[in-house]
C-alpha positions, 0 to 999 in steps of 0.5 A: 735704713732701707736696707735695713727695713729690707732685711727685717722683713725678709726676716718677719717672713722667713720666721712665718713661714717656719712656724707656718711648717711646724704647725700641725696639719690638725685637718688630716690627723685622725684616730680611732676613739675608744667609743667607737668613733673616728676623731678629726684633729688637736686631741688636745683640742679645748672643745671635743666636739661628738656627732652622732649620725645616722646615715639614713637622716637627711639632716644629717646630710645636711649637716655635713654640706653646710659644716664641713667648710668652716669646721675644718677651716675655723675650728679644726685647723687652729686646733680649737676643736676636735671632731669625732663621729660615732654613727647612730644605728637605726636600720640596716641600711644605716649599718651597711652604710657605716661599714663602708665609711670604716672600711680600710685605714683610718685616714680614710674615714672621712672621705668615705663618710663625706662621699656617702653623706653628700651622695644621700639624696640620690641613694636614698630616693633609691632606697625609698621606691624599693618594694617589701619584697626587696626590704625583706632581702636586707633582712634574711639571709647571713649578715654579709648577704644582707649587707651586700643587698643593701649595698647594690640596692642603694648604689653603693658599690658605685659610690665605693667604686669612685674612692677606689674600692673595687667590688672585692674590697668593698663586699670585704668590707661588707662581710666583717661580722665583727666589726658590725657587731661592735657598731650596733653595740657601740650605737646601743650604749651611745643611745643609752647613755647619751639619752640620744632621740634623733640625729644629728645630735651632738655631745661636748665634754661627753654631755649630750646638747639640748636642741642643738641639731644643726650648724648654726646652733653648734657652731654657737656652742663651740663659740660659747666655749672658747 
């Protein structure tokens, strides 16, 4: 009977961790979405969840300490909840800032986005004591000239740096007119048909949340969804 009870559990264990095999790592499955943003997870997943962020918002930054944990952990890995980030354009620094969080493969979108977002109040408070005279430089010149300014001006090149990206690949990065073209355009029309006022504001189903600007209150609308 002992022997019995053995094998059985042996068996109860052997099948958990052959579904635990099969069960999709939803957490490092990331797509390039048509609206221009970049998907985190099920994309069958029954709440689809939008952020738009700017990087330039401190509560945004915010947002990404406090969330990153038990998103992946309680809502993303089980593949209730998708995630997707579109990045919401208010000033150059904002639209040098996305072509790094975009540069290279996809998969590493959101490495990129969270090392910029959790490094914010130190390149920030940078970019806050620069004169007008070295604000001026974000704005005349060619476009890669003007994201490569803000770039050394903000430490960027820096942050880059410690993901891997050498000055060369970065200013590439920098340098891809197109791309930053399609992102105002992108952050343009979000703001347009979203009816987007302020960052962080978030979308479900492809309707835009009335007062749901921080964890807590997503985190209670993802809830009341499931």
């Amino acid at each position: 009977m002992m022997r019995k009870a053995l094998v059985v559990a042996a068996l109860a264990t052997v099948a958990v961790a052959a579904g635990a095999a099969t069960r999709p790592n939803w957490n490092s499955y990331v797509v390039e979405t048509e609206g221009g943003g970049h998907r985190l997870g099920n994309p069958a997943a029954k709440v689809p969840v939008i952020e738009f962020v700017s990087y330039t918002c401190s509560h945004c930054a915010h947002f990404e300490k406090e969330s990153d944990g038990p998103l992946r952990l309680s809502y993303i890995a089980p593949g209730k909840a998708s995630f997707e980030v579109r990045p919401f354009i208010r000033n150059p620094v904002d639209l040098a800032a996305t072509l790094l969080a975009e540069c290279g493969p996809k998969e590493k979108f959101f490495a990129n986005h969270t090392a910029i977002l959790r490094s914010q109040d130190q390149w920030l408070k940078r970019i806050s004591e620069t004169t007008a005279a070295t604000q001026a430089r974000w704005r005349t010149g060619s476009m890669p000239e003007r994201m490569r300014a803000v770039a050394g001006d903000a430490g960027f090149y820096e942050i880059m740096a410690r993901r891997g990206y050498d000055r060369v690949a970065t200013n590439k990065c920098l340098a891809e007119e197109a791309v930053a073209r399609r992102i105002a355009a992108q952050s343009k029309a979000d703001a347009d048909s979203f009816g987007i006022e302020g960052t962080p504001s978030f979308a479900i189903g492809g309707k835009l949340l009335d007062n749901v600007h921080t964890w807590e209150t997503l985190q209670q609308a993802i809830d009341s969804r499931l």
